[in-house]
N, C-alpha and C positions, 0 to 999 in steps of 0.2 A: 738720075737715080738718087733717092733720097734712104741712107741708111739709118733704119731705123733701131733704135736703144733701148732692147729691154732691160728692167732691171727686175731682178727675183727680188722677191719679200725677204728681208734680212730677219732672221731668226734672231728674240730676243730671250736672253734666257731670265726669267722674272720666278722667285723665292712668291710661294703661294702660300696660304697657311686658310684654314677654315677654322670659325669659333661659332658656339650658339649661345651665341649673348643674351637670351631670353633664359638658356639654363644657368648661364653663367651668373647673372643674377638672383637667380630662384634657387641657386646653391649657396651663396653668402650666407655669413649668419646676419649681415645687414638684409643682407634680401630675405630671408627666411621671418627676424623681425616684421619686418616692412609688410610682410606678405601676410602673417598673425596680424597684426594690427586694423591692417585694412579690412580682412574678414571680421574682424570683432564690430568697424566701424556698419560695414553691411550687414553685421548682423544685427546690428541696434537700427538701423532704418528698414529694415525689414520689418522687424518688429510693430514699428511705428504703422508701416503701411498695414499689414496687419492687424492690427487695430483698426486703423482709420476702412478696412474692407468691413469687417464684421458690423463697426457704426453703419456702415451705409445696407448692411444687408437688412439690419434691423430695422434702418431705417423704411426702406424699400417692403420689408415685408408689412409693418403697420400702416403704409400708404392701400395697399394692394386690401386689408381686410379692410376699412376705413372706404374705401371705392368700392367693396365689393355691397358694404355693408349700404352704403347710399343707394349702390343700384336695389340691392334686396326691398328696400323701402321704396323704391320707385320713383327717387328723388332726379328731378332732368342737370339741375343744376346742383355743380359741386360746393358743399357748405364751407364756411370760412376757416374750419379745421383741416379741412382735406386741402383748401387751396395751403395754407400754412404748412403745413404737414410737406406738399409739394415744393415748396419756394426753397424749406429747409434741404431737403433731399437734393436736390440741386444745386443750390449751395453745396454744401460738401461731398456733393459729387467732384463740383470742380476744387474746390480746395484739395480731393483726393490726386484729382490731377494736375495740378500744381508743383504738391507736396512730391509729386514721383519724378516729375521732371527736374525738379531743384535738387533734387536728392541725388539725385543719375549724374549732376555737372558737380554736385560736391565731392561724391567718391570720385569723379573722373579728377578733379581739383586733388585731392589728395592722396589719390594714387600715385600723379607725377611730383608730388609735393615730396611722397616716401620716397619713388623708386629713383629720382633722378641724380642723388646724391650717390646712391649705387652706381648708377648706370654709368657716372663720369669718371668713376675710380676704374669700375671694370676697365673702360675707355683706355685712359690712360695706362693703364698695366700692358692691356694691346699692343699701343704707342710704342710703349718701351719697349717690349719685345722685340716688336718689327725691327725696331730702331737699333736694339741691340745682337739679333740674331740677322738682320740684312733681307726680312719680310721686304718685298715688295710690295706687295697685297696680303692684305688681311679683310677675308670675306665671312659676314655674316650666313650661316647655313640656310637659314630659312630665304636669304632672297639666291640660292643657289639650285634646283631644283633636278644639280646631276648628283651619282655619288663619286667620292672622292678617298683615296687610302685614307685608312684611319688615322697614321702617324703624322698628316696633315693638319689634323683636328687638335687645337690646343685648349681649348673649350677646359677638358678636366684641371691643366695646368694652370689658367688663370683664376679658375675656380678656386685652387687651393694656395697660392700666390696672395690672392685677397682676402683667404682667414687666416691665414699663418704666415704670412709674409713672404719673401725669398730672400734670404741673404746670399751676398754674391749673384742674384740674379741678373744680373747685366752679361754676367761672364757665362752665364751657363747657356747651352743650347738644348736645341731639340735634337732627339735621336739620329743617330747619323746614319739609319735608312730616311730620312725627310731632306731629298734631293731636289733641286733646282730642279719647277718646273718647266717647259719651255713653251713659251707662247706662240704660237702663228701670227 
């Protein structure tokens, strides 16, 4: 006879805390800067593409009267203005397309170029916390997709922690309904 050993799952008890580090950012006055800024930068290559759309409508509609105008005459072959006319229009078709895709990796380039100096402060404030109030886990809300007590949620805390500082915040806690969660 061979007796066998079960062992139960030991119950760990693990300090949880949720933050939305995307508001938590888009609350700073760095992030609010950062977030102005970017929109001015899109708003100035918007612009650009904008323009460069309207060049090409015009372009596009003196190709169409210019074709329409050869077929009216009965012409079989396109004359050396229509071909020209066309070479151009193509051209800066694709320069239109160029111009959009260059544009689309430079705001992406400068987007993480603004937010990421935010993003490592927020970070670190986290850190500290965890580190100081005995977090186990500290989880981003959006990769969380149950709900969770609100007194959990430290999101507004690091929010204002990062425009106005915390003095003594080493020593300060969270509410003391914010109970050790227990893991399975």
């Amino acid at each position: 006879q061979y007796a066998s050993a079960q062992t139960k799952p030991t119950k760990v008890k693990a300090r949880v805390a949720t933050v939305d580090v995307e508001r938590c950012v888009g609350e700073t006055e760095d992030g609010l800067r950062a977030k102005a800024a970017l929109a001015k930068a899109k708003d100035r290559k918007q612009q650009q593409i904008f323009a460069m759309e309207d060049e090409l409508r015009i372009l596009e509609q003196e190709l169409q009267q210019k074709v329409q105008a050869m077929q009216a005459s009965g012409a079989t072959q396109p004359s050396e203005e229509v071909r020209t006319k066309a070479l151009v229009y193509q051209r800066k078709s694709q320069e239109y397309q160029v111009f959009v895709k260059s544009s689309e990796r430079e705001l992406q380039i400068l987007e993480d170029k603004l937010f990421r100096p935010v993003e490592d402060k927020v970070a670190a404030i986290f850190k500290r916390i965890a580190q100081a109030e005995g977090y186990d886990l500290l989880v981003d809300r959006k990769s969380m997709p149950i709900t969770m007590k609100s007194d959990l949620d430290l999101t507004e805390r690091v929010s204002k922690e990062y425009n106005w500082g915390a003095p003594g915040a080493a020593s300060a806690s969270v509410s003391a309904s914010a109970k050790p969660v227990v893991a399975p």
